[in-house]
Each structure stands twice: as structure tokens, then as C-alpha cells.
DOPAKOL-790941 format. One record per residue (C-alpha): y negated, z negated, x negated; residue number from 0. Coordinates in steps of 0.05 Angstrom, whole numbers, m for minus. Layout:
N
      yy      zz      xx  num
       Y       Z       X  NUM
...
This chain:
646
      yy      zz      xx  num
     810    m350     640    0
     759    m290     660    1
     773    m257     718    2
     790    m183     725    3
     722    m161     743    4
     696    m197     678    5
     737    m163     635    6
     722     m94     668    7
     647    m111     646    8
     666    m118     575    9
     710     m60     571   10
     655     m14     600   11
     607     m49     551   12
     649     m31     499   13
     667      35     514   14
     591      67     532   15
     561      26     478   16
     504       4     524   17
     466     m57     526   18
     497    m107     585   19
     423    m104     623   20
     435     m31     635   21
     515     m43     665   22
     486     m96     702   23
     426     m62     733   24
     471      10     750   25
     510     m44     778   26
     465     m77     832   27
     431     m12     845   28
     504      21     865   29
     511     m44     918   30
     449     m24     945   31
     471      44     954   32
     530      17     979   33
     499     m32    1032   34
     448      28    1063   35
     506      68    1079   36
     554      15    1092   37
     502     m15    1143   38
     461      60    1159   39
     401      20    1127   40
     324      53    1125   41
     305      77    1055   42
     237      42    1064   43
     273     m25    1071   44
     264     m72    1009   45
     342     m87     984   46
     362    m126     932   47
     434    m137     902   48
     447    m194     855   49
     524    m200     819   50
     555    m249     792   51
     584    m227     724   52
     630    m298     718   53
     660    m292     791   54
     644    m211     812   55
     614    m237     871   56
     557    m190     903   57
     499    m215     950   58
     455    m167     980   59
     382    m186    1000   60
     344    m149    1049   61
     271    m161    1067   62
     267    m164    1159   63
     222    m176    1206   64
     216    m260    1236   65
     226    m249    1308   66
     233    m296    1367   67
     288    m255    1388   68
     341    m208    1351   69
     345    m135    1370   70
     363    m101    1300   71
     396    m151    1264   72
     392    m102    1204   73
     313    m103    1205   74
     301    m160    1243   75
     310    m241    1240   76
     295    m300    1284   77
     246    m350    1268   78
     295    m407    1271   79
     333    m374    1213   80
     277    m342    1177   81
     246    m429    1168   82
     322    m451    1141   83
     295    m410    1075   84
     217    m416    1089   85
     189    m480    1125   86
     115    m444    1138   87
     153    m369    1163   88
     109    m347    1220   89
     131    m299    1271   90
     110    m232    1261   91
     118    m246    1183   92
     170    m213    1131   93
     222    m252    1092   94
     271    m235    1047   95
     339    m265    1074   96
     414    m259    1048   97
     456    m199    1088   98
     516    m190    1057   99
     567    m158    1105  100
     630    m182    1108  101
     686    m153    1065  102
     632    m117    1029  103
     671    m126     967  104
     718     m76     985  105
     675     m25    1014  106
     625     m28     953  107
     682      m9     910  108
     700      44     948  109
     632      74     963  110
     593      53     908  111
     644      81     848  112
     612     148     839  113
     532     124     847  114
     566      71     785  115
     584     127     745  116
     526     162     760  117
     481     112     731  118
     517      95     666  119
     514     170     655  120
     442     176     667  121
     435     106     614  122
     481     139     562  123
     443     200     562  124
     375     171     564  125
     399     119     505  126
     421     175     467  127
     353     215     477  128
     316     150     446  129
     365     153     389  130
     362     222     375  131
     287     220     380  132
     281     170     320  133
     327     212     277  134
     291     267     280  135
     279     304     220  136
     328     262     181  137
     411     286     166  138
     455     273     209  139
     537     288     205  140
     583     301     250  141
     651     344     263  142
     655     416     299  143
     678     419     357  144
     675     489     376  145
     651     557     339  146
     632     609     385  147
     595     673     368  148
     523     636     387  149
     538     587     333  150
     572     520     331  151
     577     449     370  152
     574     391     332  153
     603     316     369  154
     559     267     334  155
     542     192     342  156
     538     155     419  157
     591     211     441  158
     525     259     441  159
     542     334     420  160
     499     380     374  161
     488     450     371  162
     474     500     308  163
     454     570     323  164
     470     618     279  165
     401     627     245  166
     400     557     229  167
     463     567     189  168
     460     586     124  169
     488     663     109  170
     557     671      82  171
     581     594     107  172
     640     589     154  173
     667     530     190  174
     727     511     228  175
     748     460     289  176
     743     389     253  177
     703     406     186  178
     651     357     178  179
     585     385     172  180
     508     355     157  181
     457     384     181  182
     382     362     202  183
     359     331     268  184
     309     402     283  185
     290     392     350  186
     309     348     408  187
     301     368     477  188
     313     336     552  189
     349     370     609  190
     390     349     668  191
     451     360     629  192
     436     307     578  193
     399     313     509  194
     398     382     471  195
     409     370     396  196
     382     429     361  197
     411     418     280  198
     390     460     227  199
     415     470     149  200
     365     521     140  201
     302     482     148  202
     271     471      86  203
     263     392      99  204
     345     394      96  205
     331     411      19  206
     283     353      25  207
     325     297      51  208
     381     323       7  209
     338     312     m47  210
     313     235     m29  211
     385     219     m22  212
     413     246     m88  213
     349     225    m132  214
     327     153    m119  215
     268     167    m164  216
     244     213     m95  217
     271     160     m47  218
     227     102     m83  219
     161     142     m87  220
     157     156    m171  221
     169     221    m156  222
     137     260    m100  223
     151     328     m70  224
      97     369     m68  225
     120     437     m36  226
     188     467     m14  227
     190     540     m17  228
     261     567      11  229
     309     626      34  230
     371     601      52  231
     435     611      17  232
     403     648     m34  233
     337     617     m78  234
     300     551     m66  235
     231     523    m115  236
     216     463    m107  237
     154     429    m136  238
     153     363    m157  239
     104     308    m194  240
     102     240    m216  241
      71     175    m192  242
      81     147    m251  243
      64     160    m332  244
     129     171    m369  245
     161     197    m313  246
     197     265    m329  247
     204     288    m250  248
     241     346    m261  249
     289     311    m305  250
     302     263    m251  251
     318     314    m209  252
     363     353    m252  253
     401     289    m277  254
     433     279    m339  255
     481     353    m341  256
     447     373    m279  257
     507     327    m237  258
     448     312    m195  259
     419     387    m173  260
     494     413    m184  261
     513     368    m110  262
     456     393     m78  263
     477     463     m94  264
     541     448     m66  265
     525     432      m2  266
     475     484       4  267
     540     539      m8  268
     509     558     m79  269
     442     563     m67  270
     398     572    m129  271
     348     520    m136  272
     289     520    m187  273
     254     450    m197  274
     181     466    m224  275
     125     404    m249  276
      70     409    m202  277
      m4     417    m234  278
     m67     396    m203  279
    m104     466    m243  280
     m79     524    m194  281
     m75     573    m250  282
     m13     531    m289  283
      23     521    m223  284
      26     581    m215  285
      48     596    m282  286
     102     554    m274  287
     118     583    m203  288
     133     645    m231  289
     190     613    m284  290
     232     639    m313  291
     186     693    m332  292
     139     683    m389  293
      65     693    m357  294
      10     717    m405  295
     m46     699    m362  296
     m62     688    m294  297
    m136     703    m264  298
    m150     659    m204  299
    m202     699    m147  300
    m226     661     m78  301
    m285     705     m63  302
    m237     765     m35  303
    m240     774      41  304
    m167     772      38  305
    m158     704      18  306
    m139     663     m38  307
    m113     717     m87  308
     m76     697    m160  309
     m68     765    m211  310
     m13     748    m258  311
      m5     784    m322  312
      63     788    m354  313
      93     819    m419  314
     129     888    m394  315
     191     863    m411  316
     181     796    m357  317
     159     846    m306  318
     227     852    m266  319
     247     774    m278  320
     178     762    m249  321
     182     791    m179  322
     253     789    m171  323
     318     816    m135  324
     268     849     m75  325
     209     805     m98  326
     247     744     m80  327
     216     706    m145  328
     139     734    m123  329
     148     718     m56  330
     178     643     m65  331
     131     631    m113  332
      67     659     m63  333
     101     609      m9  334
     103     551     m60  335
      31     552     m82  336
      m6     578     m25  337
     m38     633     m64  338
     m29     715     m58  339
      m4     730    m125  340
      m6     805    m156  341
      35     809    m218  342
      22     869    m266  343
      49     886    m332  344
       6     878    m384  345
      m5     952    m396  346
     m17     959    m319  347
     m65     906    m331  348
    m101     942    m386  349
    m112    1001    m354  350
    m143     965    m292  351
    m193     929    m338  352
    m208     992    m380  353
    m230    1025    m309  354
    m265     970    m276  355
    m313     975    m344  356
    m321    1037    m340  357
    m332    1042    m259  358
    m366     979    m252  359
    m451     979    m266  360
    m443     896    m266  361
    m396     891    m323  362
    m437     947    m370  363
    m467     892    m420  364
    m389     870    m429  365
    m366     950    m438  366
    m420     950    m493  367
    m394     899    m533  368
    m319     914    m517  369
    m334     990    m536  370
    m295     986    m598  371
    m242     956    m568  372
    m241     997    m504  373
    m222    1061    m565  374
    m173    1003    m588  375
    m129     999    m517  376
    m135    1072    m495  377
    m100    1098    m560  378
     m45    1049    m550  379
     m37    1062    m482  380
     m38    1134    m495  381
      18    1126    m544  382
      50    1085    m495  383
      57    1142    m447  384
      86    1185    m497  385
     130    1134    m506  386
     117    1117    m574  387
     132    1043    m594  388
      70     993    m603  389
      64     934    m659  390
      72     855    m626  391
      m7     854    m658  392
     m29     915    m612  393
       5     872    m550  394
     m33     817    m574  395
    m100     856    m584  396
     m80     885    m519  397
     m59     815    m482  398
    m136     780    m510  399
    m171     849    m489  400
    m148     837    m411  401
    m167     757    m415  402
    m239     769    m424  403
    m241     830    m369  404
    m214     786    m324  405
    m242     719    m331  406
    m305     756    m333  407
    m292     787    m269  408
    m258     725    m231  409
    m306     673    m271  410
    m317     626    m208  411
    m386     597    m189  412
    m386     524    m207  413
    m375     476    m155  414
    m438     453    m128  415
    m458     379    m146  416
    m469     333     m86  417
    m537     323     m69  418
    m569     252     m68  419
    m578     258       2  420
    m507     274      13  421
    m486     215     m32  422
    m538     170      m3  423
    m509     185      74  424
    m440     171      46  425
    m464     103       8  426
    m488      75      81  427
    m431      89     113  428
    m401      39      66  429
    m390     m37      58  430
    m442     m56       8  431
    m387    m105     m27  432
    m335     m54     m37  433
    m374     m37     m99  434
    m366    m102    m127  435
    m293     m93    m109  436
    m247     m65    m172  437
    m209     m15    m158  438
    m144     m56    m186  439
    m156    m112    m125  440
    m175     m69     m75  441
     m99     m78     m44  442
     m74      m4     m57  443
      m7      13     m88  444
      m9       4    m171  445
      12      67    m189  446
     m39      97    m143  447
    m102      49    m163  448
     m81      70    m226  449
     m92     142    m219  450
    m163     133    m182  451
    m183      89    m243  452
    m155     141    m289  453
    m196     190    m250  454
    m261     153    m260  455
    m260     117    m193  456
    m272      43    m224  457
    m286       5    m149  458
    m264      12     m78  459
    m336      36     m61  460
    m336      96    m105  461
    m268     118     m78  462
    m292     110      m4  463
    m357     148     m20  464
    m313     202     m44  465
    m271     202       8  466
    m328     205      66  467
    m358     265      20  468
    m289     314       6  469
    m218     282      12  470
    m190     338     m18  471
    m206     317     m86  472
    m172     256     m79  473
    m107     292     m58  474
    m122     342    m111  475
    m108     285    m171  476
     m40     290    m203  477
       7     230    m171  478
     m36     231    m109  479
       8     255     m52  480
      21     250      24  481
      35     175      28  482
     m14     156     m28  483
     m63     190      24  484
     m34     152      76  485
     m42      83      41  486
    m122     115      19  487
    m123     138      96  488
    m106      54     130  489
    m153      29      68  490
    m216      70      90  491
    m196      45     165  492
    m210     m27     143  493
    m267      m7     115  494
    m295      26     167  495
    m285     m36     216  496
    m316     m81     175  497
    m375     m30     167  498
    m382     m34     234  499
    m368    m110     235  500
    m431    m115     191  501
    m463     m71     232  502
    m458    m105     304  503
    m471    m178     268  504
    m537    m137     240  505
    m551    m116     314  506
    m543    m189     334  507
    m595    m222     289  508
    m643    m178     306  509
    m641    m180     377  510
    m649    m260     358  511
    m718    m270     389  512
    m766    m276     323  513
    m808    m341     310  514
    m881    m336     334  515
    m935    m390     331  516
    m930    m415     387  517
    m857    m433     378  518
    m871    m470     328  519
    m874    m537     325  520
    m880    m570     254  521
    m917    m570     185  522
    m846    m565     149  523
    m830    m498     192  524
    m883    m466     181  525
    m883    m480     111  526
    m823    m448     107  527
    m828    m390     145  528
    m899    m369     101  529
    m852    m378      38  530
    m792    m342      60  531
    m839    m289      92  532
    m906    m278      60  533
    m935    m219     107  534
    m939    m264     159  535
    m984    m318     123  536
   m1039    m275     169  537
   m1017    m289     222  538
   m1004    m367     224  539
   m1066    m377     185  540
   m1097    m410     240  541
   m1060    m459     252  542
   m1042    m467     171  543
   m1114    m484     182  544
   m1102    m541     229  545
   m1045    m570     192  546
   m1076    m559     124  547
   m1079    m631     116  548
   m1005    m639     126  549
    m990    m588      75  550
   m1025    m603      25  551
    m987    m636     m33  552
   m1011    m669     m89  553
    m995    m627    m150  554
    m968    m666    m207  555
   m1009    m670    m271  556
    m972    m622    m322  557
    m968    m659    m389  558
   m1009    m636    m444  559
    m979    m635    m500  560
   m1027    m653    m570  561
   m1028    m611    m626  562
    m996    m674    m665  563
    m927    m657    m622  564
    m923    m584    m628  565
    m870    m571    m682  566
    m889    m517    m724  567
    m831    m461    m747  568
    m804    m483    m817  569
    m800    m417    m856  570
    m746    m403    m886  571
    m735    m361    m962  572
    m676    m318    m984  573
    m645    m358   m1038  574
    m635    m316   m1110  575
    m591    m297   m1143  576
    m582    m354   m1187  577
    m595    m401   m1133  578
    m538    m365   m1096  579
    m505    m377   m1160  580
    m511    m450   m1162  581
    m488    m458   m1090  582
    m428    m437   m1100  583
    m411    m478   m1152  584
    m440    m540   m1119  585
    m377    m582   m1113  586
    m415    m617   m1062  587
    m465    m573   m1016  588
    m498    m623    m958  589
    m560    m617    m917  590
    m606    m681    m913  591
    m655    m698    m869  592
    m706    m743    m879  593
    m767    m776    m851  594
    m835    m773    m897  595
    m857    m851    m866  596
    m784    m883    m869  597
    m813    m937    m911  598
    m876    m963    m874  599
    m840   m1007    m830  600
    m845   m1013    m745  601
    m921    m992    m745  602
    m908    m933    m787  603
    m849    m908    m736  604
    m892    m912    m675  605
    m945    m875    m709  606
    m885    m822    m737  607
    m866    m817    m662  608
    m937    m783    m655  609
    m929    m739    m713  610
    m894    m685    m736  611
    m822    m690    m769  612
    m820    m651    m826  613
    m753    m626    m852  614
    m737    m635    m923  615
    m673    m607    m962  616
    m634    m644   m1007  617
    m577    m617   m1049  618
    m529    m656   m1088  619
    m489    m635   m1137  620
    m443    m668   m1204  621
    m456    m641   m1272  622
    m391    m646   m1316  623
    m429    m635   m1385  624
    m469    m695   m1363  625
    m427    m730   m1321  626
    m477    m752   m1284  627
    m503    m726   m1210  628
    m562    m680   m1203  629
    m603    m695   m1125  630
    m653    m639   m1130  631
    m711    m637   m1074  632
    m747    m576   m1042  633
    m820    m567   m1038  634
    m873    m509   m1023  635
    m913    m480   m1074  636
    m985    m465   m1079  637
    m975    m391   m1067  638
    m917    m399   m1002  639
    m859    m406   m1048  640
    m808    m455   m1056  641
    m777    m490   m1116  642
    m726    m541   m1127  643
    m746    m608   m1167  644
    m689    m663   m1201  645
């Protein structure tokens, strides 16, 4: 039966949730608290407190002085005692030796019951600071506890508590004493009063982890998120893409009805959320950023001083849908792509490319051959300020009008190729065998070896090379996203230790000393080192000249072959048309070959051994009128020919 202080163990075990190491160490560090005051012990002493968890029992060990005669007996022990433990103690030495008081049961429990406390508090907290660490950035939930005006406080897991200010709450939500609430792990701090939680519902990663949990398509990796654009409680865009051909990602996201978006509005109190299909070409992510507005065109400029800057063009109709309740749509859309955007109508637009021809000296060859056309736009957008209607064909003539002006104007310098010496500096940096290496077996996820094949990338060497030149066109491929550029990322680290594997073994050989003449000792290894290296034939000619004998190898007599066994080329002529006839009908079409001196007996075969074997053709066929079988023989002509005798 376990004794009471056993089952006190468990119980506290049970209740803090702590491993039984850290009970047992607060433990023996409270009896050495206990013993220094108990006993008015130095702080510089060495103490040590073992307990017994089957019995409760509590020895204390303190580290004295071996004396030949006791003065202190807290610091201090004779030499007599000090060899009972240690034969070879020498006076003047230190030894550890058992001082347990006597009743120091009872005055440990006494004086040692707050320093226990102390230290399970100072375990729980610190276990819950590892915990809470980990989680970070993922969803936790938990139950208010209290709403104040600063926000609310949140008792989560291990007995820690969490607190949401109010601008990580989203507008318009209220909560009450025990709702249940998720939120995400924001920030975790450490003070003297335990962990600080900081939870959000506002961060934009909230939208994220709601999103991996409702779509396992996101969770797996066939569908990536690309960016998260977000005001809280009112709008969210989300851009998405897939790993995978025949993956619809937004339609994964949506689910079948929407059931799947339609929870993640819920919990987000009705917040609006557009899911868009991310595109690797700036100019149709965009256009798709700017949903549900209809875009006309959009004119892509990274040469202004301000930055990246997008102009999109949209029918005058779209023009409020496009920026929004207070530009909300604009400035979601900006956030999502990364790009200033500028969104005209397309009469705005007009009149901005009719005065930038007319202004601008660079773009007068274009104003000359857009001159009728230029007459075209101003009359319609003078009737447009009268307010007179316009035909859908003058919007249209108006619409293709702006596209030239403007892709004239924002037509980009192309990319500059990478120079040999560029490529070359990349190529050395790389394992010579990686190019032998497809790019199917170079140990990369499927779907993404998949997309670097697609992509042209057909071995591991030609993706590293690319990689050591500009990453950002690997990350730039449709289906390549943050962890495909992770797996990339621990692939080109392999790489680059065996690179550097090669190279130290490469160092090593040649600070191998190098043979010389004089190290050498044989015919045989000389021989060989004049084969394998021929620019050094000058300098072991002298003693090739001493060993010449040695070397020198009888060379075997090549056979000569008479003109008697040289087999002349038979030449061969394209049967006619009625000999292609007759073949056909051959019932029976075989090839014969036979020797000219067959009949001359042993002599003649050892002189046809010498000679040459001629081939002769034989056909056999059956002639029904007849009934009788036709062997017809081949033979050469007097003018090259060939004819066929019965």
C-alpha cells in the first residue's frame, strides 16, 4: 500500500501536469532551502538533498572540511569519519558526507512549503512558455474569462491565460464570460508574472489557418496560398494556385455550394472573402485582383521612381465596382499583388493617351500613324461631354486606340540574356554529375519535378545553375511556392556539400607529391606513366633510354591478307516488274547458296578455302500448266546485267 507522501506525488503530478523530474527536483531543492536555514548553513556550501519517492524519506548531503578535530560540525568533519565513506580521505581534504538533522522531516515541511510552491510555479510557467512557443502562429481555443474595456482574457490549455486587445478583435464582434473563442497564437512574451499570450483574429494568417483546416486540398500541399490581402470584419482576397494539373484551386476552396468558404465566413462574423487563381504574368493577376469588375486592359510600368506601378483600364460602367466602397477593392487588390495600381475609365484613359501624343516628342512617329484615329477619339469624347450616347463599336475603337498608346509607352526592355560568363561561373559551382541526373530522380517532390520539367528544366544541373544565377524565376513558375522553395532550397544544400566534397578530395590529390624520375623504380612504371601522360615523355627520356631494352616489345606480324581472300561486294539489281511479278506468285521463294568447286572432291575444298566464295541464287518454283518444277539460275551478263536461266 503507498504511503501518504506517495500519493501526494501523484496527485500533484496530476494536478500541474508536469513531468515527475521537475516535482522531484523543486522537491530536493526546497530541502536544501530547508536544511540552510534549519542549520544557518553558508550559501557557498555544496548541499545536496536526495528523496525517496517509495518511503518520503529525505537525506541531505553536505560537502565539509576532514579535520583532526571538530569545531563546526556544520562545515567541518574528522578524519576518522570522513575514511568510514573514503579509505584514501586526507586531512585538509573535502568530502561530501550525509547531515541530515534530526526530525528534519518535520521542519522541512514546515519551512520548505512555500520555496515548494515556488518552484512548481516557476516549472508550470516555464512549461507553458515552451508550449506556447511551439504553437505560435497556429489557432488555438479557449473560453473568456473576463471582458474589460482593454479587450478580453482568454483561459486556455496548461491552466495558461490569453489576452485579446481590442485591435486584434475583429469590429462589430462581442463576447461574453464563457463563449468559446479561436483565435491565433500572435505573439508570446516572458515576464515574472508568467507567459503573456498575445491572440489575434485579425491577423491575416488566422484567415490562413482557417483555410488549411477547412480545405484539405491546402492542408496536403495541391493547393498553395500565395497571398492574403485583408481588413477585418469587412473584405478578405485571397490568392490561390495549384500544385497539381486538374486541380481547380478555387473550387476547392469554395466547395461544392460554397459550404466550405460559407464556415469560414462564419467565424470571421461575415466577412467577405474573394478567392482569386494566382498567375505567374503580373498583368492577369492583376486582372483578376480587381474581380468582380471587368478590366479592359491593364499596362504594367517598373521604370517609375515610384515603384512598381499597374494602370488598369476599365469600362465606365466597372469604374465604381473597381475601386470600391472607399477604394476598399483598389486597395486590397494593391496589397494582394504588390503592385501600385491606377484604375481609369476608359474615357479617362483616352484622353491621357490623346495628350501624351500630342505632348510627348518620343511617341510623334506613333501620333502620325494614329492621326486618323486621334480625329476618331476626340469627336467621341467630345460628344461624350455633351453627354451624347456613344455606339459599343466607338468603345471598342476607343478601348483598341488606348492598348497601343499604352503598350507603346509601358513596352518593357527585354530581360537581358545571361552571359556565358555568368552561366559558365554558375556551371562550376556545380556537381559535374547533376547533369547526368534527370530531373524526375533527382529526389524532389513529383508535383514539383514536374513543373521544373514542364518549365524546360530536364536535369538537376540545369535547375541548380538557375538557381545560383536568379531564384526568382524558379519561384516565379506556376505551382512553385514557399515549401516547393524550401524542398529546391535543402536540394541545392546537398549539392553544395558535395561540391565542396569534390573539391577538398581535388585539393588532396594534388597535394599528393607527383612522380619524378628518380622515384621511379621500374620499366612497367614508367611505361605507364609516358602512356597515361605524354608531355612528360621529355622528361624521362633518359632513362627510357637506359631501359629501352626492357621496353621494347616485339610487335606481332599483322596478317596479310591475299587478294585471293578479299571478298568482293556482290552487286545487287532492282528486280522488274515482271520479275516482281513472278515472285509473288512463286509458291515457293528460297535462297540457295552454293559452292562453284562442290564436286572436285578434298583437294578441290582446300584449294576453295583459298578462294573466293561466290554467291549464286537459285529460285524454285511449280508450274501447274506443266506440272512440273521450274529451278531457274542467275548469272551476269556481258554488259553488267543479270538474267535468269531454267
Amino acid at each position: 500500500m503507498k504511503n501518504e507522501f506517495t500519493l501526494a506525488f501523484n496527485e500533484v503530478l496530476e494536478e500541474k501536469q508536469l513531468p515527475k523530474e521537475v516535482i522531484l527536483k523543486a522537491l530536493e531543492s526546497a530541502m536544501v532551502s530547508a536544511y540552510r536555514r534549519a542549520v544557518n548553513a553558508s550559501n557557498a556550501q555544496h548541499v545536496e538533498a536526495k528523496v525517496d519517492i517509495e518511503t518520503g524519506k529525505v537525506t541531505i548531503y553536505a560537502e565539509k572540511e576532514i579535520v583532526e578535530e571538530v569545531e563546526d560540525p556544520r562545515t567541518e568533519v574528522s578524519l576518522e569519519e570522513a575514511r568510514k565513506i573514503d579509505p584514501d580521505a586526507q586531512l585538509g581534504g573535502m568530502i561530501v558526507v550525509e547531515s541530515t538533522p534530526r526530525d528534519f522531516g518535520r521542519v522541512a515541511a514546515q519551512t520548505a512549503r512555500q520555496v515548494i510552491q515556488q518552484r512548481i510555479r516557476d516549472a508550470e510557467r516555464q512549461a507553458q512558455l515552451n508550449y506556447y512557443q511551439k504553437q505560435l502562429g497556429e489557432i488555438v481555443s479557449g473560453v473568456v474569462q473576463a471582458v474589460s474595456a482593454q479587450g478580453l482574457t482568454i483561459g486556455l490549455e496548461m491552466k495558461a491565460e490569453g489576452s485579446m486587445p481590442r485591435k486584434e478583435m475583429i469590429p462589430g464582434e462581442r463576447f461574453r464570460i464563457h463563449d468559446r473563442v479561436r483565435a491565433l497564437v500572435a505573439e508570446v512574451k516572458d515576464n515574472n508574472r508568467g507567459p503573456q499570450i498575445i491572440l489575434s483574429r485579425t491577423h491575416r494568417n488566422f484567415l490562413r489557418r482557417l483555410l488549411e483546416n477547412e480545405v484539405p486540398e491546402i492542408y496536403h500541399g495541391v493547393v498553395e496560398i500565395r497571398s492574403i490581402a485583408r481588413e477585418p470584419g469587412e473584405r478578405a482576397k485571397v490568392a490561390v494556385s495549384a500544385t497539381q494539373s486538374g486541380i481547380d484551386p478555387v473550387g476547392a476552396c469554395v466547395g461544392i455550394r460554397g459550404v466550405r468558404i460559407q464556415a469560414i465566413v462564419r467565424e470571421l462574423h461575415d466577412e467577405k472573402i474573394d478567392v482569386i487563381e494566382w498567375n505567374p504574368d503580373p498583368a492577369v493577376f492583376i486582372a483578376k485582383a480587381i474581380s468582380p469588375a471587368r478590366v479592359s486592359g491593364v499596362y504594367l510600368n517598373e521604370q517609375q521612381s515610384s515603384g512598381k506601378t499597374a494602370t488598369v483600364v476599365v469600362p465606365e460602367d466597372q469604374l465604381s465596382l473597381a475601386i470600391g466602397r472607399d477604394g476598399q477593392n483598389a486597395r486590397l487588390a494593391a496589397k494582394l499583388t504588390g503592385w501600385r495600381i491606377d484604375i481609369k475609365s476608359l474615357p479617362e484613359a483616352a484622353a491621357d493617351a490623346l495628350y501624351k501624343l500630342q505632348k510627348d516628342e518620343s511617341l510623334a512617329e506613333l501620333a502620325a500613324q494614329e492621326a486618323e484615329t486621334m480625329r476618331k477619339v476626340e469627336d467621341m469624347l467630345a460628344r461624350k461631354a455633351e453627354g451624347r450616347p456613344l455606339q459599343p463599336e466607338e468603345y471598342d475603337l476607343m478601348a483598341r486606340f488606348v492598348d497601343r498608346v499604352e503598350r507603346r509607352i509601358t513596352r518593357r526592355p527585354e530581360a537581358e540574356k545571361v552571359s556565358e560568363d555568368q552561366f559558365s561561373k554558375a556551371k562550376a559551382l556545380v556537381p559535374a554529375d547533376s547533369f547526368e541526373i534527370n530531373i524526375l530522380d533527382s529526389g524532389l517532390p513529383e508535383h514539383v519535378a514536374y513543373i521544373l520539367q514542364e518549365a524546360g528544366y530536364s536535369t538537376l544541373g540545369e535547375m541548380a545553375v538557375q538557381m545560383k544565377i536568379a531564384p526568382d524565376e524558379i519561384l516565379r513558375l506556376n505551382g512553385i511556392g514557399p515549401r516547393a522553395m524550401q524542398e529546391i532550397t535543402r536540394l541545392m544544400e546537398k549539392l553544395d556539400a558535395q561540391m565542396e566534397a569534390e573539391k577538398a578530395a581535388q585539393a588532396a590529390v594534388e597535394e599528393m607529391p607527383q612522380p619524378t624520375p628518380e622515384t621511379i623504380e621500374t620499366a612497367e612504371e614508367i611505361k605507364s606513366i609516358t602512356e597515361s601522360a605524354p608531355e612528360l615523355v621529355a622528361e624521362f627520356e633518359p632513362f627510357i633510354e637506359e631501359i629501352k631494352p626492357e621496353l621494347e616489345v616485339e610487335a606481332p606480324k599483322a596478317e596479310v591478307e591475299t587478294e585471293s581472300t578479299i571478298e568482293e561486294p556482290v552487286e545487287e539489281e532492282e528486280p522488274s516488274f515482271e520479275q516482281i511479278f513472278d515472285l509473288k506468285l512463286a509458291p515457293v521463294d528460297e535462297t540457295i547458296f552454293e559452292d562453284e568447286e562442290e564436286s572436285e572432291g578434298i583437294a578441290g575444298r582446300k584449294e576453295k578455302k583459298k578462294g573466293k566464295k561466290k554467291k549464286k541464287h537459285t529460285q524454285i518454283e511449280y508450274d501447274p500448266d506443266r506440272d512440273t518444277i521450274i529451278v531457274r539460275k542467275k548469272h551476269r551478263r556481258g554488259d553488267g546485267g543479270w538474267d535468269w536461266d531454267e
